[in-house]
C-alpha positions in Angstrom: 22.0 128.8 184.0 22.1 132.1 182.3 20.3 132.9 178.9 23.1 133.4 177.6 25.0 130.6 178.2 22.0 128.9 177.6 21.8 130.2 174.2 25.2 129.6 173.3 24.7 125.9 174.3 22.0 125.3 172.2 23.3 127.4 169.4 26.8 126.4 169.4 26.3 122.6 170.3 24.0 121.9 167.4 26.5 124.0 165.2 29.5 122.6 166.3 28.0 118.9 166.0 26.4 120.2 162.1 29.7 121.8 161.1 31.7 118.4 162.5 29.0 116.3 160.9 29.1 117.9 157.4 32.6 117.6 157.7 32.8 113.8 158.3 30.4 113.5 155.8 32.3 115.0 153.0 35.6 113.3 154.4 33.4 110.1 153.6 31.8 111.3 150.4 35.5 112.3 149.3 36.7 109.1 149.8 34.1 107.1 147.8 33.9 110.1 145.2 37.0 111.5 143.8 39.3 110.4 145.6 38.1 106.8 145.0 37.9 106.9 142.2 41.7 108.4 141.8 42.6 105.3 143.3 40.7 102.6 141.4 41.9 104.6 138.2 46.0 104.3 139.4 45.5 100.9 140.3 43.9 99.7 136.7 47.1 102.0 135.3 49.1 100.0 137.3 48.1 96.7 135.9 47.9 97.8 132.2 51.4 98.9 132.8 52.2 96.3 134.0 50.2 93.7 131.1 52.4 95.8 128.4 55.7 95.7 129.6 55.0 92.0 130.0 53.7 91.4 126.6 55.7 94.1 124.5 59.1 92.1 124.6 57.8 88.7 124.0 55.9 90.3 120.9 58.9 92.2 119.8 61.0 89.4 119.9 58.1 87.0 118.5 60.1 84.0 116.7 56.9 83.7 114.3 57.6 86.1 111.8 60.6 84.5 110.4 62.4 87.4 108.7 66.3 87.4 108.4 68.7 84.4 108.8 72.0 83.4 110.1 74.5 85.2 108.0 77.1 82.6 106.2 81.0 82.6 106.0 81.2 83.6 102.7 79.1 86.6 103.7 81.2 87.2 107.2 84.1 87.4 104.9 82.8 89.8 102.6 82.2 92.1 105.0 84.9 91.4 106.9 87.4 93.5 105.2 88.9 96.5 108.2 92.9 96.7 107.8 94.4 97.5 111.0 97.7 99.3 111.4 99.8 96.1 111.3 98.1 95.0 108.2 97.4 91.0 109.7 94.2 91.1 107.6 95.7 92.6 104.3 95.1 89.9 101.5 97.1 87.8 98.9 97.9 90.4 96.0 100.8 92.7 95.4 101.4 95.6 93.1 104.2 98.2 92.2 104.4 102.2 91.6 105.0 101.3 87.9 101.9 99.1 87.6 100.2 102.0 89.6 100.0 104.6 87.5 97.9 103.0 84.9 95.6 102.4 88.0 95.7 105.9 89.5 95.4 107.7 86.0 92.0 105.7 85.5 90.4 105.4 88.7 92.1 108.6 90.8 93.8 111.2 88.7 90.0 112.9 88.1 89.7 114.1 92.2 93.2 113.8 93.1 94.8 115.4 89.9 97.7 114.0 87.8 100.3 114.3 90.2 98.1 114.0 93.5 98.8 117.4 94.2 96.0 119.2 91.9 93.0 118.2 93.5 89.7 118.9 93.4 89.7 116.6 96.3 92.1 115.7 98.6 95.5 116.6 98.1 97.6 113.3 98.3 101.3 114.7 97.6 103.2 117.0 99.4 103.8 118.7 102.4 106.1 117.2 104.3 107.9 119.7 107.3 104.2 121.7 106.9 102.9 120.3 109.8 104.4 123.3 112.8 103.8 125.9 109.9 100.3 128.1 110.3 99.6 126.3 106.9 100.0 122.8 107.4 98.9 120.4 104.3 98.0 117.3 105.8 98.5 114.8 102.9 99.6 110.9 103.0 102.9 111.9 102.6 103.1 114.6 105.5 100.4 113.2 107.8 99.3 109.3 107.7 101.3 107.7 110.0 100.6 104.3 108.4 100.6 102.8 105.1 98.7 99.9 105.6 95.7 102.3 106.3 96.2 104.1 102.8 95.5 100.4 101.5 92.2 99.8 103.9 91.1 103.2 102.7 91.6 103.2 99.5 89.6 99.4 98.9 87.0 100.6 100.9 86.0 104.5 99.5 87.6 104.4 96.7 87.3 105.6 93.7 84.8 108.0 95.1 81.8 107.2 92.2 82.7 102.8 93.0 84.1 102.6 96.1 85.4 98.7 97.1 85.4 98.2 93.0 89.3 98.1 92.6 91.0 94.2 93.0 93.2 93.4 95.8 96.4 94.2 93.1 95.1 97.3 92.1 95.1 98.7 95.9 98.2 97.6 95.9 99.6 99.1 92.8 97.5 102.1 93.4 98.5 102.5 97.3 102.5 102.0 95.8 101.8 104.5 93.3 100.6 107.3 95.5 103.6 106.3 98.2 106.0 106.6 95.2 105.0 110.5 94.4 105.4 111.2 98.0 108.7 109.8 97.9 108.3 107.3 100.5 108.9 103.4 97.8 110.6 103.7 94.8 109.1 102.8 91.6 109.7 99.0 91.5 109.2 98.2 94.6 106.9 95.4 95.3 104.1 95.9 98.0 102.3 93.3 99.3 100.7 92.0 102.6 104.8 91.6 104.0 106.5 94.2 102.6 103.7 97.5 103.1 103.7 96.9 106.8 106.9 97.5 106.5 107.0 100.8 104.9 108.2 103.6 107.4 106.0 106.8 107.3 107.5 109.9 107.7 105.1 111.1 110.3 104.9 108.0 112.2 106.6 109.4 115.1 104.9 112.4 115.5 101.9 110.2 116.8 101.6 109.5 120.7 99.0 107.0 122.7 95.8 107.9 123.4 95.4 107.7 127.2 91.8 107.8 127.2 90.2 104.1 128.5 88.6 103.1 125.9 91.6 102.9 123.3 93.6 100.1 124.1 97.5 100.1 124.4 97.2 104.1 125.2 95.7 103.1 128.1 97.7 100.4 129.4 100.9 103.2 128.7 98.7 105.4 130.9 98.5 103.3 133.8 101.7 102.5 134.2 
């Protein structure tokens, strides 16, 4: 055997077997050290995890507390009060134009103006054949295509400063008032929960379905 092979036998064996050996050794170290302890740590974050979304809902929903009740009939009702288009829900009560104004000066004439036309506010008379203009005024008269939703509106947002304050007759009187200045009753007319329903709009036909899925008959008329 030469030295130098020799040499390199002894030199590189011992090396090669230190360098391996450190290595194992810090593989081991590594995995009782840091890494270890990385693993202990993700498994106790598992388990708290898993504790809280176990015990979050049933304290969340925790029957002890006793706050809030069932609400009654009476209070369903009271609430209850959306008029759709077809006016199903509209209540006992009726009204006239004539009976109206006295309504309309009091409780509406200060946004609307005296004749509904004035403002501040909204503008409530008016511009009918405005629509296809580059100035369309978009008013019950020229726009709404029903009445029954003047009534809804009107007992639920109005007068601006006490809205749902009015009485079933004095939507009624006040709604028959404003559909009188556009022309649209005449000024004895009776509206009630049969005849306002009944009331044509002149805009009503300008109005087509909604074809999106979430709107009802528009999307049946879609499918078919």
């Amino acid at each position: 055997m030469s030295m130098r092979k020799k040499i390199g036998g002894d030199l590189d064996g011992p090396l090669r077997g230190e360098r391996s050996g450190t290595l194992r050794r810090r593989s081991r170290r590594s995995n009782g050290g840091w890494s270890g302890t990385f693993l202990r740590a993700s498994a106790a974050g598992t388990i708290l995890t898993v504790a809280l979304a176990t015990a979050l809902p049933a304290f969340a929903q925790s029957p002890t507390y006793g706050v809030g009740r069932v609400p009654t009939q009476e209070e369903f009702k009271a609430w209850d009060i959306a008029i759709g288009p077809d006016g199903k829900e509209l209540p006992p009560g009726s009204g006239t134009a004539k009976a109206g104004k006295a309504v309309y000066d009091a409780k509406c004439a200060v946004c609307h103006g005296p004749t509904g036309k004035e403002g501040p506010q909204d503008v409530l008379v008016g511009g009918q054949e405005s629509l296809n203009t580059p100035k369309p005024l978009k008013t019950v008269g020229s726009y709404w295509p029903h009445a029954t939703t003047l009534w809804d509106f009107t007992n639920r947002a109005m007068p601006f400063n006490a809205p749902g304050s009015l009485t079933p007759d004095e939507v009624y009187a006040a709604t028959a008032y404003v559909l009188y200045l556009n022309g649209i009753v005449g000024e004895n007319d009776v509206i009630d929960a049969r005849t306002l329903p009944q009331v044509k709009m002149p805009n009503k036909d300008a109005f087509v379905p909604d074809p999106r899925p979430d709107v009802g008959k528009g999307a049946k008329a879609a499918k078919k």
